[in-house]
C-alpha positions as CSV (number, residue, x, y, z in Angstrom):
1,X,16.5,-55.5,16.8
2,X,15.6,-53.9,13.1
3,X,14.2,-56.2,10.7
4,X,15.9,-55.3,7.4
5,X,14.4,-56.2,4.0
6,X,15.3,-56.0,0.5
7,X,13.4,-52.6,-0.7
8,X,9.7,-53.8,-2.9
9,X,9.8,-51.9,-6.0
10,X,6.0,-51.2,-5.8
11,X,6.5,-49.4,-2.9
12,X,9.7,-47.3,-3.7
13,X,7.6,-45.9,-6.8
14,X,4.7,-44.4,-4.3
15,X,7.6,-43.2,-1.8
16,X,10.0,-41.4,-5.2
17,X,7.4,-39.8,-7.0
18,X,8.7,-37.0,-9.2
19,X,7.4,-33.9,-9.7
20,X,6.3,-33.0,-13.5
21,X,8.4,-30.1,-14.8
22,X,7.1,-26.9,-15.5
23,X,8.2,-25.9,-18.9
24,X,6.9,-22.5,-19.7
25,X,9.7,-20.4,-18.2
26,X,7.1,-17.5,-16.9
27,X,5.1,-20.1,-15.1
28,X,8.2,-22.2,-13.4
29,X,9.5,-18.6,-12.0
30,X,6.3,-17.3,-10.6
31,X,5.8,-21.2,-9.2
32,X,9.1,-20.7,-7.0
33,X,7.6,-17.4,-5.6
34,X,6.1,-18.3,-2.7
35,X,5.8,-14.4,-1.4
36,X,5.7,-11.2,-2.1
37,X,8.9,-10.8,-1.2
38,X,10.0,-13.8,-3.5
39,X,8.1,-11.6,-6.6
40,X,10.3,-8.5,-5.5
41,X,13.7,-10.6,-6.0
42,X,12.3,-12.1,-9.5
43,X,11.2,-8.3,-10.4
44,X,14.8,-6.9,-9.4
45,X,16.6,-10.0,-11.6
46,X,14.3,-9.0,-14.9
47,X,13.9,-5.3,-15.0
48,X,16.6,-1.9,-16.0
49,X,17.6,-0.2,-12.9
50,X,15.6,2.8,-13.4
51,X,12.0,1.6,-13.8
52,X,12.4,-1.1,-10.7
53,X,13.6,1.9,-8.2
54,X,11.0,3.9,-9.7
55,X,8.6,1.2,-8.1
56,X,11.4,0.7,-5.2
57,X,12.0,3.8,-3.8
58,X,10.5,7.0,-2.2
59,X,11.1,10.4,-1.1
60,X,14.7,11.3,0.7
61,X,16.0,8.7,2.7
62,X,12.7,6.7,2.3
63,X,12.0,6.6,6.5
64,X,8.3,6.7,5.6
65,X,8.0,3.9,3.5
66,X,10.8,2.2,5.8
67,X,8.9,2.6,8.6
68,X,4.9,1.8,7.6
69,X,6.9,-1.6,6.8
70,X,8.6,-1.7,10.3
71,X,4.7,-1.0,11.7
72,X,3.4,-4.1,9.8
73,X,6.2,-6.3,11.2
74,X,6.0,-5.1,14.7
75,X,2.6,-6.6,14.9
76,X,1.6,-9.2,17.5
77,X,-1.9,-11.7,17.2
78,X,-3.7,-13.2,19.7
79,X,-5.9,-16.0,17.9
80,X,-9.0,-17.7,19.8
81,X,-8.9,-21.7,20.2
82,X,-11.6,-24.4,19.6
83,X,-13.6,-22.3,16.9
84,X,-14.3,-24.7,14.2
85,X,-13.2,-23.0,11.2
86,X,-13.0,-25.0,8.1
87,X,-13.3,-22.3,5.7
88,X,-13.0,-18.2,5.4
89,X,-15.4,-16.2,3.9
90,X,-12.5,-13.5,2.6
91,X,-15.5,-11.1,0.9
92,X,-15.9,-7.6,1.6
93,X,-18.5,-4.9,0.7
94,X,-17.2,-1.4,-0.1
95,X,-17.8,1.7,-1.4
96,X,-21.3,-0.4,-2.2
97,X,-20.1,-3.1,-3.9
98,X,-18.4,-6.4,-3.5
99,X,-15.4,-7.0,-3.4
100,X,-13.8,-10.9,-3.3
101,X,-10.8,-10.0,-1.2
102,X,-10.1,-7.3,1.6
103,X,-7.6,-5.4,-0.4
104,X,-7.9,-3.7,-4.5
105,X,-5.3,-2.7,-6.5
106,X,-3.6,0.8,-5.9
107,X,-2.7,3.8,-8.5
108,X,0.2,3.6,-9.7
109,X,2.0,5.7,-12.2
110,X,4.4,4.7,-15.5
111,X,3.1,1.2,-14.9
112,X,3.7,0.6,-18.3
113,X,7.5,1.3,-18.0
114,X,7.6,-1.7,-15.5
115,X,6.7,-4.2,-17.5
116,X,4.8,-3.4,-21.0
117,X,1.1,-4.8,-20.2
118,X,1.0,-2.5,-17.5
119,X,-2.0,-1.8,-16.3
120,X,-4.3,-3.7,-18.6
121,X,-3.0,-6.3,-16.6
122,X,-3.8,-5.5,-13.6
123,X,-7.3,-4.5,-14.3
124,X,-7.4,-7.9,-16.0
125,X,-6.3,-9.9,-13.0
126,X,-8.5,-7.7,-10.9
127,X,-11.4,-9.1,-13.1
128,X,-10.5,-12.5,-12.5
129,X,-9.8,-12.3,-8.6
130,X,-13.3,-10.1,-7.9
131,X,-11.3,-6.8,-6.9
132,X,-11.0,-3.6,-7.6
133,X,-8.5,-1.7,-9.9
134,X,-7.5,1.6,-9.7
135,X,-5.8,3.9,-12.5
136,X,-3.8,6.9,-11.7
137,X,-4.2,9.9,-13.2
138,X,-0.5,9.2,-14.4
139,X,-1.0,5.7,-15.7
140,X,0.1,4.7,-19.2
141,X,-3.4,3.1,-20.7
142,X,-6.3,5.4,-21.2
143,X,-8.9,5.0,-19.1
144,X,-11.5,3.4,-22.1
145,X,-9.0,0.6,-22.4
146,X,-8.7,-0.2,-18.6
147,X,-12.7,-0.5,-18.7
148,X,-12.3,-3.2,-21.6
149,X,-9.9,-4.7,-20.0
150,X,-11.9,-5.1,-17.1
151,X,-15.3,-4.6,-18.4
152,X,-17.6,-6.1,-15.4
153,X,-15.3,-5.9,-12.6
154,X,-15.0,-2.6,-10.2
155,X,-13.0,0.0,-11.8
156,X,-12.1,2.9,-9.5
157,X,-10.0,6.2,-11.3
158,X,-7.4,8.5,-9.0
159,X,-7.7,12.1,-9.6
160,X,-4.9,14.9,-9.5
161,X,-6.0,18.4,-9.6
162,X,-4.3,20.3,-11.9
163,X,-3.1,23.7,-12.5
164,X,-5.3,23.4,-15.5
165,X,-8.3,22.3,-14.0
166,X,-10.3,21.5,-16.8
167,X,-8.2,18.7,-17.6
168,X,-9.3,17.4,-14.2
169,X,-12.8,18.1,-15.5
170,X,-12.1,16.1,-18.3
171,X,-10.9,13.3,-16.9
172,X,-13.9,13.1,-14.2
173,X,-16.3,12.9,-17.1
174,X,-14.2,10.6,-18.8
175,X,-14.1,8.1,-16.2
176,X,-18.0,8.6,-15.2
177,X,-18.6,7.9,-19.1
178,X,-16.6,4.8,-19.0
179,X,-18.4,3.5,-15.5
180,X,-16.3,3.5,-13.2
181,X,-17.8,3.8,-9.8
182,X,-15.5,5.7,-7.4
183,X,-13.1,8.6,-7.2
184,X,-10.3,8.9,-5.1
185,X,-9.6,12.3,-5.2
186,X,-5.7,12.7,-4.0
187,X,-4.7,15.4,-1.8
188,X,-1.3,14.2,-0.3
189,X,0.8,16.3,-3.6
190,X,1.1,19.8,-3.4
191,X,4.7,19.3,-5.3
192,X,6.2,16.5,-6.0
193,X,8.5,14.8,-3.4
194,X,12.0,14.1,-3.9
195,X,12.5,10.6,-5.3
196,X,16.1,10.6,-5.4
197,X,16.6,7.6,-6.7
198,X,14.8,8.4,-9.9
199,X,16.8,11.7,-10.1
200,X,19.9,10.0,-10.2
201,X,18.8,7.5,-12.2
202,X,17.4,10.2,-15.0
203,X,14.1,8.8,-15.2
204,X,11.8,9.3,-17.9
205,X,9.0,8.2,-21.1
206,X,11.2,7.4,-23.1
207,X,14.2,6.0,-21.3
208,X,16.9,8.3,-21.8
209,X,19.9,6.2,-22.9
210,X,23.7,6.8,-21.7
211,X,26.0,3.9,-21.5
212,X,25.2,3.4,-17.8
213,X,21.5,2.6,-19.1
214,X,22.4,0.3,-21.9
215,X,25.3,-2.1,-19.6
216,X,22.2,-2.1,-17.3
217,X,20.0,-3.6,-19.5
218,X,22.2,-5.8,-21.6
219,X,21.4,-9.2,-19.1
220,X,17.5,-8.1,-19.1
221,X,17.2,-8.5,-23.2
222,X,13.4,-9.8,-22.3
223,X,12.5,-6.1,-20.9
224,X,13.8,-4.4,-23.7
225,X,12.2,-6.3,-26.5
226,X,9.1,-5.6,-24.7
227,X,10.1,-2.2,-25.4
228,X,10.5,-1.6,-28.9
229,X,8.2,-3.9,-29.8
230,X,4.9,-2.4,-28.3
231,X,3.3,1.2,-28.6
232,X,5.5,3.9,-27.1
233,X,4.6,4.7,-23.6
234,X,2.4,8.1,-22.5
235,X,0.9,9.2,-19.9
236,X,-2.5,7.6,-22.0
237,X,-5.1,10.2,-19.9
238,X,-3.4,13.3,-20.6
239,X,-1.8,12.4,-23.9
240,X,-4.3,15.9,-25.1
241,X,-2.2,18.0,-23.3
242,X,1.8,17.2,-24.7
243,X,4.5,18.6,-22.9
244,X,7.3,17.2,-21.6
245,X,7.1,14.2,-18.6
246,X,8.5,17.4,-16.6
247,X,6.4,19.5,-17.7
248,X,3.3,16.9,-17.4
249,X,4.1,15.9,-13.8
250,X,4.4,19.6,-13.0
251,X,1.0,20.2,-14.1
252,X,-0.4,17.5,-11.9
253,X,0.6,18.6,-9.0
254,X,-0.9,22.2,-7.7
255,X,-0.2,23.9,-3.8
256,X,-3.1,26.1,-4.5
257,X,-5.3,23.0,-4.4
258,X,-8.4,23.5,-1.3
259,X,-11.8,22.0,-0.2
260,X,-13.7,24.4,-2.5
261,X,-12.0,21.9,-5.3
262,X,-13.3,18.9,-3.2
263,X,-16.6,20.4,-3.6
264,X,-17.0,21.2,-6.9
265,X,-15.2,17.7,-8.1
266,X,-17.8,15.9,-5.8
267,X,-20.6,17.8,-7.5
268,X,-19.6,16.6,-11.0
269,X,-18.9,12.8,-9.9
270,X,-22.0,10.5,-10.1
271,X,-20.3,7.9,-7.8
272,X,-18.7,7.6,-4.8
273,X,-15.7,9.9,-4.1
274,X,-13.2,8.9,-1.6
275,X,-10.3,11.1,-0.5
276,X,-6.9,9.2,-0.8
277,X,-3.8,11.2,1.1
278,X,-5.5,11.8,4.4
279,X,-2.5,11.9,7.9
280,X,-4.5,13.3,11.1
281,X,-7.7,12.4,12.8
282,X,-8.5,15.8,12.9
283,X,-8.4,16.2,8.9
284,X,-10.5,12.9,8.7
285,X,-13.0,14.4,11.2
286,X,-13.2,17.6,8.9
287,X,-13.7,15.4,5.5
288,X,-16.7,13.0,7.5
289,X,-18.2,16.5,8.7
290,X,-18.0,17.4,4.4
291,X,-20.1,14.1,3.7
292,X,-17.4,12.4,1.4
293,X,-18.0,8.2,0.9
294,X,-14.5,7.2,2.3
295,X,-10.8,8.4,2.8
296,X,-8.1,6.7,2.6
297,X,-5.3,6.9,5.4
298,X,-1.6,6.9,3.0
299,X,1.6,8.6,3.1
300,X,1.3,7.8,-1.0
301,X,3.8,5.0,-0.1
302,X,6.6,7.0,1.4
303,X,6.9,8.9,-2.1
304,X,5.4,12.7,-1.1
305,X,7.1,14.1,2.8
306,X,9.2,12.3,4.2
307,X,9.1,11.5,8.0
308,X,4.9,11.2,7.3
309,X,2.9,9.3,10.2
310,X,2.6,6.1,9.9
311,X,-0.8,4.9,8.5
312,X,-1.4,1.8,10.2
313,X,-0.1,3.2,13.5
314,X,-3.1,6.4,12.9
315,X,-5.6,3.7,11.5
316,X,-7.1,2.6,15.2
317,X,-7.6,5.8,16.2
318,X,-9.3,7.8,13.1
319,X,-11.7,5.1,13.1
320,X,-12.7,5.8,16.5
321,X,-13.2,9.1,15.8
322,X,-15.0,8.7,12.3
323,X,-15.1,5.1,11.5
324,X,-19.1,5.4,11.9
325,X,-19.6,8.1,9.3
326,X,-17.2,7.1,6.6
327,X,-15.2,4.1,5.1
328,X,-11.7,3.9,6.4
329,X,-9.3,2.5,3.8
330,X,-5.4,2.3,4.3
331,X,-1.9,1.6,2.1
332,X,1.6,1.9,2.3
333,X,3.9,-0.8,3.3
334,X,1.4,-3.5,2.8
335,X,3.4,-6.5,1.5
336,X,1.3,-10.1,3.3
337,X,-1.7,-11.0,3.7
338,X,-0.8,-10.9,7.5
339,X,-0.7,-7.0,7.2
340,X,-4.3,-7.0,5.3
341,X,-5.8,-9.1,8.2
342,X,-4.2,-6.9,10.7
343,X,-5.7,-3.5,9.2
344,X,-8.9,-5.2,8.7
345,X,-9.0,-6.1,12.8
346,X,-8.1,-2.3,13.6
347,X,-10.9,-1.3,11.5
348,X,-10.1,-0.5,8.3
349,X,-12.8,-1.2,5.5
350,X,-10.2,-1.9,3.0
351,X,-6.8,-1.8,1.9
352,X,-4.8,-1.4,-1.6
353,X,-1.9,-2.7,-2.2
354,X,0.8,-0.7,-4.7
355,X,4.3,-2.4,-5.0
356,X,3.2,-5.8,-4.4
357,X,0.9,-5.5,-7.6
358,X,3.9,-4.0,-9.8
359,X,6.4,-6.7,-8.2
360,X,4.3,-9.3,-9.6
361,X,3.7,-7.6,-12.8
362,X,7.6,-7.2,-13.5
363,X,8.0,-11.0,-12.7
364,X,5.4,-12.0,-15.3
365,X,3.0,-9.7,-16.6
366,X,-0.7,-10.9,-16.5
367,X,0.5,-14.2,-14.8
368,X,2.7,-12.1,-12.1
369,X,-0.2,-10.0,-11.2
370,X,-2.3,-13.3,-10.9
371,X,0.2,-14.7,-8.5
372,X,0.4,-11.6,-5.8
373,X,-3.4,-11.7,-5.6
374,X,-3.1,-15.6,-5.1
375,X,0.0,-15.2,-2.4
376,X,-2.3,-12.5,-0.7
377,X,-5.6,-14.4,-0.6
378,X,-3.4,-17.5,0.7
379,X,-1.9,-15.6,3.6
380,X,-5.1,-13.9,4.3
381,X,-6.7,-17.3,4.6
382,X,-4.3,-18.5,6.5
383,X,-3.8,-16.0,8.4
384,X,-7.7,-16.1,9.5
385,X,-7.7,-19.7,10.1
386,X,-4.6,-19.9,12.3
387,X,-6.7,-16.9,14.4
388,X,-10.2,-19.2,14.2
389,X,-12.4,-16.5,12.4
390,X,-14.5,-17.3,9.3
391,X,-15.1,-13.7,8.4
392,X,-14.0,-10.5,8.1
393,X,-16.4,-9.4,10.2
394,X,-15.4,-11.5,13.1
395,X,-11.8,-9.7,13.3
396,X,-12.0,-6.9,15.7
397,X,-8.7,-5.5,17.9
398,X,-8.6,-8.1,20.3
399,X,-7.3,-9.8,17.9
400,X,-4.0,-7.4,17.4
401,X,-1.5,-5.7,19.6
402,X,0.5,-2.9,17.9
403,X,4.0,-3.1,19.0
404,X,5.7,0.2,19.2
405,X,9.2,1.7,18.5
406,X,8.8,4.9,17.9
407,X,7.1,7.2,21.1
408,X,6.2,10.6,20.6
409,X,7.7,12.3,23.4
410,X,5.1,14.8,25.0
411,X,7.3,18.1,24.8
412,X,5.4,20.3,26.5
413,X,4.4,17.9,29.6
414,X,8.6,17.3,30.1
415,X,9.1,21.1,29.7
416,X,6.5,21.9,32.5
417,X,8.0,19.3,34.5
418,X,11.9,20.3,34.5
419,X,10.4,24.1,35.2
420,X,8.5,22.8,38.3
421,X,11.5,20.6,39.8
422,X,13.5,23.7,39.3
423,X,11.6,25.8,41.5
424,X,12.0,23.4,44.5
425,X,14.5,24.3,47.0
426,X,16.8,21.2,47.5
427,X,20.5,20.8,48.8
428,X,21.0,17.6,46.3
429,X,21.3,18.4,42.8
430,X,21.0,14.5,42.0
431,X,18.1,14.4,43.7
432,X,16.4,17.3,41.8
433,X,17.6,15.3,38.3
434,X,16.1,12.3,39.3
435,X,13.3,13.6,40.3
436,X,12.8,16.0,37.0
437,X,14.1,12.1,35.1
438,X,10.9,10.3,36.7
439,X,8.4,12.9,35.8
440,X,9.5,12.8,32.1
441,X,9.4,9.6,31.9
442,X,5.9,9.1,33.4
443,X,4.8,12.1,31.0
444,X,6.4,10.1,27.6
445,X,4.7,6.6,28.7
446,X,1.3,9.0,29.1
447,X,1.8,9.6,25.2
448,X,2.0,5.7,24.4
449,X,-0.8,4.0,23.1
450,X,-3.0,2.8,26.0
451,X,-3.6,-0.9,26.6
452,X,-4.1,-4.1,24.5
453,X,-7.8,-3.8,24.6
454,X,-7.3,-0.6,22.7
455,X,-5.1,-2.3,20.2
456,X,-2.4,-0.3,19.9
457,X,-0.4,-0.9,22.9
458,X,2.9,-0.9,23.5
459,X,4.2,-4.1,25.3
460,X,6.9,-4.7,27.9
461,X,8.3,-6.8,24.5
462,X,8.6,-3.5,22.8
463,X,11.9,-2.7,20.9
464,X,14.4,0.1,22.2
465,X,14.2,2.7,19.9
466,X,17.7,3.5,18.4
């Protein structure tokens, strides 16, 4: 039987303790986000259509982008037991220096449209967490004011090769004056891919206002104070050149651009020069044979071709080949701390995160960006914990099994095999079908990724592709 008692005050108060409110509205909305996913949501409520699907979207019907994601997700970990792990050492050197966490900020481009601190606060929050920040070429604060805003932290500069190249030439000094240490020299443009969204949005520096524009922005009267109340946004590195934001983004982007341009950039660049773009193993073999510091595998987030391979699906397999002679990095579709850990056990050096960075930034600002690099470190932590390794180091592919959906099927091996089953004499047509059905199918599990000690397998748990 229950013995019942009348309840003791003193004990009720430990039990119905309440939690203190937060009453900074910035701080109580980035204290509900609890994910990246969370920031993207708070970023969507607070910012005009056009500049959050200018961070959203990518080229065409955004498969690439769609599907790095989908690679992340179809991920499965097989953690060790009994390790005695109490802490994580999350540190990581690259590129010859130290970095705090296994992942750096990312170029990105108009971050100043986002959300108007753009990327001073990112290269601030970078500062604090002991990471990297990278500007693009196409960023909206000048490349002197990222170093003061991040004056004894890592700062890393993304180069486009222009039509014009002596503007490249500038800006390569520029950033070797101002100290930054690395290059990543970007060879995934050609031409500009086609972001529909932003073309049907009309995007541009300055907005360009219709009545579609200003209903849009009428619930998000935070953004656009922000706005009109700060400097007017330009592309701050090339602001020498004027032109139009057409005529700007046309210059950036050049077909005619070759290794002889990777040569003579690498010549004037004191530090180290990574190339940033690369999508084969057999154009990463070519850049280790050319002596470069480190590549980095990206389909520049989904935004350049779409229907690009997927980075993390080529990761295991250009470090095989070259992992030895250069620093593998990898992006695109990189939203947890889960996906870092993953890329880090398939060999990757490093990652960079894009969208999760300008997520956070549209949710708060300085404070937003704080709070994606402390959701990341948390999950990475985590993540390393729940799989009983204390360092980076100790994460190797055992640890992961990439679980495919999408099988290359091997063309020629299927053609060969439907000409040879023709050629047999048989009085059962079914027969000959089956037969030419079983070959073809042995030929397209031959293309799969081999076992789980490879890391890349494909499991009797994988997904039918529809």
């Amino acid at each position: 039987m229950v013995q019942r008692q009348f309840p003791n005050p003193r004990e009720l108060a430990q039990l119905m303790q309440f939690k203190k409110p937060t009453l900074n509205p910035t701080d109580r909305r980035l204290a509900q986000a609890l994910t990246i996913a969370d920031l993207r949501a708070i970023a969507k409520r607070r910012t005009p259509k056009a500049p959050f699907d200018y961070t959203e979207g990518a080229a065409e019907g955004e498969l690439s982008l769609a599907r790095a994601r989908q690679a992340f997700q179809d991920v499965e970990f097989h953690p060790s037991i009994l390790r005695n792990v109490p802490v994580v050492d999350t540190s990581r050197q690259v590129l010859g220096g130290t970095s705090a966490l296994p992942f750096g900020i990312a170029p990105t481009g108009f971050t100043r449209m986002m959300q108007t601190e753009g990327e001073v606060a990112g290269a601030g929050a970078a500062h604090a967490a002991g990471i990297p920040f990278t500007l693009s070429t196409l960023g909206t604060t000048s490349i002197e004011d990222v170093k003061a805003a991040n004056p004894d932290g890592r700062n890393w500069f993304q180069l486009y090769v222009m039509r014009d190249r002596e503007i490249s030439y500038g800006l390569v000094r520029r950033a070797a004056a101002a100290g930054f240490d690395t290059l990543f020299f970007t060879v995934d443009t050609p031409v500009a891919g086609a972001r529909l969204r932003d073309k049907r949005n009309g995007f541009s520096i300055p907005p360009q206002l219709t009545a579609g524009t200003v209903l849009n922005a009428l619930p998000r009267p935070a953004w656009w104070i922000n706005f009109l109340t700060t400097p007017p946004l330009t592309f701050a590195s090339l602001s020498s050149t004027g032109g139009t934001v057409a005529e700007l983004l046309d210059a950036a982007m050049d077909p005619t651009i070759s290794f002889d341009d990777l040569d003579i950039i690498r010549q004037m660049w004191p530090g180290k020069i990574v190339v940033k773009g690369v999508q084969t193993v057999e154009d990463a073999k070519l850049l280790a044979d050319r002596g470069v510091d480190g590549i980095v595998l990206s389909n520049h987030g989904g935004r350049q071709l779409d229907r690009a391979p997927i980075p993390f699906h080529l990761l295991p397999h250009v470090v095989r080949e070259v992992g030895t002679d250069l620093e593998v990095h990898i992006d695109t579709g990189i939203m947890n701390g889960a996906d870092i850990v993953a890329s880090i056990a398939l060999g990757a050096r490093f990652t960079l995160i894009g969208r999760a960075y300008l997520y956070g930034l549209m949710a708060g600002g300085r404070r937003g960006v704080d709070r994606t690099i402390e959701i990341l470190r948390s999950e990475i932590e985590r993540t390393m914990k729940l799989l009983e390794v204390s360092t980076l180091d100790e994460l190797g592919p055992q640890h992961v099994t990439q679980l495919t959906r999408l099988v290359p099927v091997a063309r020629s091996v299927a053609d060969a095999a439907e000409a040879a089953a023709s050629t047999k004499p048989t009085t059962v047509r079914t027969s000959r079908s089956k037969a030419a059905a079983g070959t073809a199918k042995t030929a397209a599990a031959a293309t799969a990724p081999s076992t789980r000690s490879s890391a890349t397998a494909s499991t009797r748990r994988t997904p039918t592709t529809t």
